[in-house]
NUTORPA-654727 format. One line per 10 residues: number of its first residue (from 1); their letters; for each residue x, y, z of N, C-alpha, C. Coordinates in pm, whole numbers, plus 50000, padded with zeros to 5 digits. Each point is the difference from the previous one (the first is absolute). Example, Ala and Ser with C-alpha at 12.3 -4.5 7.8 and 13.67 -1.06 7.14 Angstrom:
2
1 = AS = 51319 49431 50780 49911 50119 50000 50090 50120 50000 ~ 49965 50105 49928 50082 50119 50006 49923 50109 50073
//
This chain:
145
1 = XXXXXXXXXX = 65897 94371 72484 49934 49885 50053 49958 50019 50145 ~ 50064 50148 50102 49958 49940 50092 49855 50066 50054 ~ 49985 50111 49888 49862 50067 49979 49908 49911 50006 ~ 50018 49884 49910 49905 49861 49977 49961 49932 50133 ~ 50115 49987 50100 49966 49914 50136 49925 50101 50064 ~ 50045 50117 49987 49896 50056 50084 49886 50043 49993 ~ 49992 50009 49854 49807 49998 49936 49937 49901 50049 ~ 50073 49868 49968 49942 49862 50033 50018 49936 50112 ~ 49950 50032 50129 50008 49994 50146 49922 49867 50023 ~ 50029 49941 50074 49924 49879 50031 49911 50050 50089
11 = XXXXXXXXXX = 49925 50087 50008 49920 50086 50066 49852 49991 49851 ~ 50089 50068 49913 49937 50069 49878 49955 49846 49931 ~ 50100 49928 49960 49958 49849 49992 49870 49907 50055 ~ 50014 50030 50145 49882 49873 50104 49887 50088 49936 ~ 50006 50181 49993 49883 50066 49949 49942 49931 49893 ~ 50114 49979 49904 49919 49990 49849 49923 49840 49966 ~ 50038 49944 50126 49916 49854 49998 49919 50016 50049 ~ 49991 50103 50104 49831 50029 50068 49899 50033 49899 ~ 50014 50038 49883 49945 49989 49886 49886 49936 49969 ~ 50056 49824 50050 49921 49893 49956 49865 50032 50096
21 = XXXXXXXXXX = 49978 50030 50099 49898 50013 50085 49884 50117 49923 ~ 50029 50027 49918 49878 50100 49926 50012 49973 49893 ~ 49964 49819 49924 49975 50000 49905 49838 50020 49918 ~ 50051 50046 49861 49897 50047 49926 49924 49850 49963 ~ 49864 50060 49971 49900 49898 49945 49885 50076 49937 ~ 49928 49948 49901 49929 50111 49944 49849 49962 50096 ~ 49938 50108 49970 49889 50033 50081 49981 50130 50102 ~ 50176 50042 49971 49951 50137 50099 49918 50109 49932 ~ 49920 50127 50045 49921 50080 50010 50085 50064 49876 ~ 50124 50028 50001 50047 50085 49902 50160 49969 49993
31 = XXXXXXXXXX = 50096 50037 49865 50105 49923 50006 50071 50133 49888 ~ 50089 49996 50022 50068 50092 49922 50149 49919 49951 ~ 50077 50069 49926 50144 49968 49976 50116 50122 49995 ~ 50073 50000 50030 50155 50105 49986 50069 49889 49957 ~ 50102 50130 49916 50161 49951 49984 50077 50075 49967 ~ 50136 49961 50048 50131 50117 50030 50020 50002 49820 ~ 49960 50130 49945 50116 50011 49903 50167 49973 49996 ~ 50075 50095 50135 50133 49961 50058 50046 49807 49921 ~ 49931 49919 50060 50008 49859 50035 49925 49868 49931 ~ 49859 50077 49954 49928 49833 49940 49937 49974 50140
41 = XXXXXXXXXX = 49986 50012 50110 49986 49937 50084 49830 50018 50000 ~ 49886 49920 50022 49871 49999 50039 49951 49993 50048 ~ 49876 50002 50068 49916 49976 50096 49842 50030 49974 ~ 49954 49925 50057 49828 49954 50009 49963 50016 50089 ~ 49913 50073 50065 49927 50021 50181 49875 49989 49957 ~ 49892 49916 50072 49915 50001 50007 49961 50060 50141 ~ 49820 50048 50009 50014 50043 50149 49851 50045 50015 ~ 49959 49938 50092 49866 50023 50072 49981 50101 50113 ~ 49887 50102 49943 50004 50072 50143 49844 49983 50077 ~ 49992 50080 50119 49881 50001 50052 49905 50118 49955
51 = XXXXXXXXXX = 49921 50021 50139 49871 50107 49941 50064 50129 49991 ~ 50122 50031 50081 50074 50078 49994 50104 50046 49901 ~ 50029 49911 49918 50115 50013 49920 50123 49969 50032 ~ 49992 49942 50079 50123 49948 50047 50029 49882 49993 ~ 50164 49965 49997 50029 49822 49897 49981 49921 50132 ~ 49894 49935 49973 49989 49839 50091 50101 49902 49993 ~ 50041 49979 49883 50012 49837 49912 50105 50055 49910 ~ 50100 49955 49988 50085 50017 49829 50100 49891 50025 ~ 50055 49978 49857 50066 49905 49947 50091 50086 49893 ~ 50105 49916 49972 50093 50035 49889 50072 49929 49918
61 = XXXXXXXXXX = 50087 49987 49905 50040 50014 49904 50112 49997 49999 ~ 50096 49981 50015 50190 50133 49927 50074 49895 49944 ~ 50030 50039 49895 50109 49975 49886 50110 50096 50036 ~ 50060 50019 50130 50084 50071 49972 50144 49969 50132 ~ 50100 50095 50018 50127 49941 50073 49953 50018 50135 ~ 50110 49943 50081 49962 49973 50152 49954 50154 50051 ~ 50088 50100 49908 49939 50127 50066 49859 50004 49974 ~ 49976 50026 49887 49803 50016 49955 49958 49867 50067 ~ 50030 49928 50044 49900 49905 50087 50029 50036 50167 ~ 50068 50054 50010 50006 50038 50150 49935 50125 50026
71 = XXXXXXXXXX = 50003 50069 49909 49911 50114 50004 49852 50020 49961 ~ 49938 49858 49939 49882 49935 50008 49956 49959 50137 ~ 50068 49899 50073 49979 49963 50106 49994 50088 50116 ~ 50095 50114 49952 49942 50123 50117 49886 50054 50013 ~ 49962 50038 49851 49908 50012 49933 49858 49936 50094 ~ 49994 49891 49991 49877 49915 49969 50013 50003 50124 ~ 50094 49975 50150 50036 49975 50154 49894 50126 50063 ~ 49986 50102 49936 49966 50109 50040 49878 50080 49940 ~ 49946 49948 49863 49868 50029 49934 49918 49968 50063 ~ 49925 49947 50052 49876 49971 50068 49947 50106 50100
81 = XXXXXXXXXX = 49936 50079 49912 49930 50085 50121 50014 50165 49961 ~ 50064 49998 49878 50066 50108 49919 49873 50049 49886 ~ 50005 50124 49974 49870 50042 49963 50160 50011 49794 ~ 49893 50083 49905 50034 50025 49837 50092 50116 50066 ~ 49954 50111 50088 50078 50099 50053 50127 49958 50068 ~ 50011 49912 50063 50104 49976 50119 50071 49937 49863 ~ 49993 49923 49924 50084 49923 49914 50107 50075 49905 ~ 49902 50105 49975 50041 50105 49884 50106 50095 50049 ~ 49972 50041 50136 50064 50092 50087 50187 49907 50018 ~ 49922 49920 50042 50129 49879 50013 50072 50000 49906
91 = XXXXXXXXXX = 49968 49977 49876 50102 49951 49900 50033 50150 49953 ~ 49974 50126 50025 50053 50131 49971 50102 49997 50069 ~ 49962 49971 50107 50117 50018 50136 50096 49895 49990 ~ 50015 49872 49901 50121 49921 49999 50078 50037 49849 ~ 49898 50044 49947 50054 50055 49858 50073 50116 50060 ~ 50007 50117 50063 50058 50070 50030 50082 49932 50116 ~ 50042 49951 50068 50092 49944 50046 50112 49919 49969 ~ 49919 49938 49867 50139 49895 49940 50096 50118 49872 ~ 49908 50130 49998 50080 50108 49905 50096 50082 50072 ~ 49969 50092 50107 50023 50058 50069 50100 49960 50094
101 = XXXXXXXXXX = 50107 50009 50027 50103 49919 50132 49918 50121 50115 ~ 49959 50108 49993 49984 50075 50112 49838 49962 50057 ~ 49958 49913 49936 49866 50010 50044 49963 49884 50068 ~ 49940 50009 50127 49943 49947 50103 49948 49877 49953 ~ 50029 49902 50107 49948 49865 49968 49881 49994 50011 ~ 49894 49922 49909 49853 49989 49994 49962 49941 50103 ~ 49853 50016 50048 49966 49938 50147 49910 49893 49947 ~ 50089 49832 49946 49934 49922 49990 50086 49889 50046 ~ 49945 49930 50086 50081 49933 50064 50078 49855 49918 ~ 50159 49990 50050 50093 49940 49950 50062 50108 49872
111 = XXXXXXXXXX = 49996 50049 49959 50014 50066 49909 50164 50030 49982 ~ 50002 50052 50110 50204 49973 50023 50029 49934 49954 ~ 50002 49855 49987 50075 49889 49973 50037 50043 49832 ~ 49916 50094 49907 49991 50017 49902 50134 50125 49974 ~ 50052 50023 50110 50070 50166 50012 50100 49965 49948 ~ 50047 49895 49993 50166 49942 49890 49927 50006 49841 ~ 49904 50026 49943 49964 49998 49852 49988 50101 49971 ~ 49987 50095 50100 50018 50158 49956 50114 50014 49911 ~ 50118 49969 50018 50133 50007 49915 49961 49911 49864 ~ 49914 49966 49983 49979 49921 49842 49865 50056 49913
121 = XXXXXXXXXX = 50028 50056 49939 49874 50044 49963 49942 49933 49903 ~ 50044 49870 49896 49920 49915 49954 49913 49901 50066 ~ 50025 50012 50129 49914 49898 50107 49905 50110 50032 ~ 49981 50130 49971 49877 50090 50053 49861 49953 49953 ~ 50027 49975 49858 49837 49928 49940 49987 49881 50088 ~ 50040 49947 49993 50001 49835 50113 49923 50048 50104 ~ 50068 50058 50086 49967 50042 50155 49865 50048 49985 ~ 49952 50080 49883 49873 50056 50014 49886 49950 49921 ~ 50054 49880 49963 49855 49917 49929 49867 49988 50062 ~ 50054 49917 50123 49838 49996 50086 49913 50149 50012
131 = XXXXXXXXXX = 50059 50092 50018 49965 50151 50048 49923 50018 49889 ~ 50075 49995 49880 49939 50024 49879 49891 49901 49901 ~ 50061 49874 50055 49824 49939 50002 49892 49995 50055 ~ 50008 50091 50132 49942 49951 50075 49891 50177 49979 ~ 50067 50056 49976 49969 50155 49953 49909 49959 49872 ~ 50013 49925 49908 49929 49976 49887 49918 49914 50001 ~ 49966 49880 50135 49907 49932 50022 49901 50048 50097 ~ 50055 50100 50055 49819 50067 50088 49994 50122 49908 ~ 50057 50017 49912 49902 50130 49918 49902 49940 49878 ~ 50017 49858 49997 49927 49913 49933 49843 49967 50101
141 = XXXXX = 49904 50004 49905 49863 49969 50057 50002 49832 50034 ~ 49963 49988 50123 49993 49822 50012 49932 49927 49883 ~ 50032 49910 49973 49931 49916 49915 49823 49961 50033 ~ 49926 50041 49921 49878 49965 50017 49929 50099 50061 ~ 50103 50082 50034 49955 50179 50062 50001 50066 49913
//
C-alpha cells in the first residue's frame, strides 16, 4: 500500500484535474483514439494544427485512472507548438523510459511527476495514450483535406 501513496501524490492528483482545461469537442482538424491494452483505459485527442504542422488547438477525452489523466494533462500543458516529429520522438523516449530503469528522463516538461509509475507497468499504456493519439491524429489527413 505504500507504493500506492506514492504513485498517487497530490502533486500527480491537482495534475489529473488539469485535465478539465483541454476539453474535447468535435470539430477539430483531425482526432484519433488509443488504448492501454495493460488497463481498458481510453482516450480521444482531437487537434488542430497550423501552416506548419504544428498543434494550435487540441482537446481530449480519457476514460482512464488519475495516472492516464495526469499524463494527458502533461500531455496537452505542453503540445502546442509540437510538430508529428517532436510527438513521435517523445513518446519513443517515454516508452523507453517507463521500460528501462537506466534510461534518461524524457525532455518534456512535468514529466517527473510521472517517475513513481515507472515501478507499475500496467499504468504504462495509461501514461502513453495522449502520445499515442496524438501520433495517430497528425498522421491522419485533416478533414476536408
Amino acid at each position: 500500500m505504500s507504493g500506492q501513496a506514492k504513485l498517487y501524490t497530490p502533486e500527480l492528483l491537482a495534475c489529473a484535474v488539469q485535465l478539465a482545461e483541454y476539453p474535447f469537442a468535435s470539430g477539430f482538424a483531425t482526432e484519433a483514439d488509443a488504448r492501454s491494452a495493460t488497463c481498458g483505459s481510453t482516450l480521444r485527442l482531437g487537434v488542430d494544427c497550423d501552416d506548419e504542422g504544428r498543434i494550435s488547438a487540441l482537446g481530449l477525452r480519457a476514460q482512464a485512472c488519475a495516472v492516464g489523466q495526469a499524463a494527458a494533462s502533461i500531455f496537452a500543458q505542453s503540445a502546442r507548438g509540437q510538430t508529428a516529429t517532436d510527438i513521435a520522438r517523445a513518446a519513443d523516449e517515454i516508452r523507453f523510459w517507463l521500460t528501462d530503469p537506466e534510461a534518461p528522463q524524457p525532455d518534456w516538461p512535468r514529466i517527473d511527476l510521472l517517475a513513481p509509475a515507472r515501478s507499475y507497468p500496467g499504468r504504462h499504456g495509461a501514461i502513453l495514450l495522449a502520445w499515442d493519439a496524438a501520433v495517430r491524429a497528425l498522421s491522419n489527413p485533416p478533414r476536408g483535406g
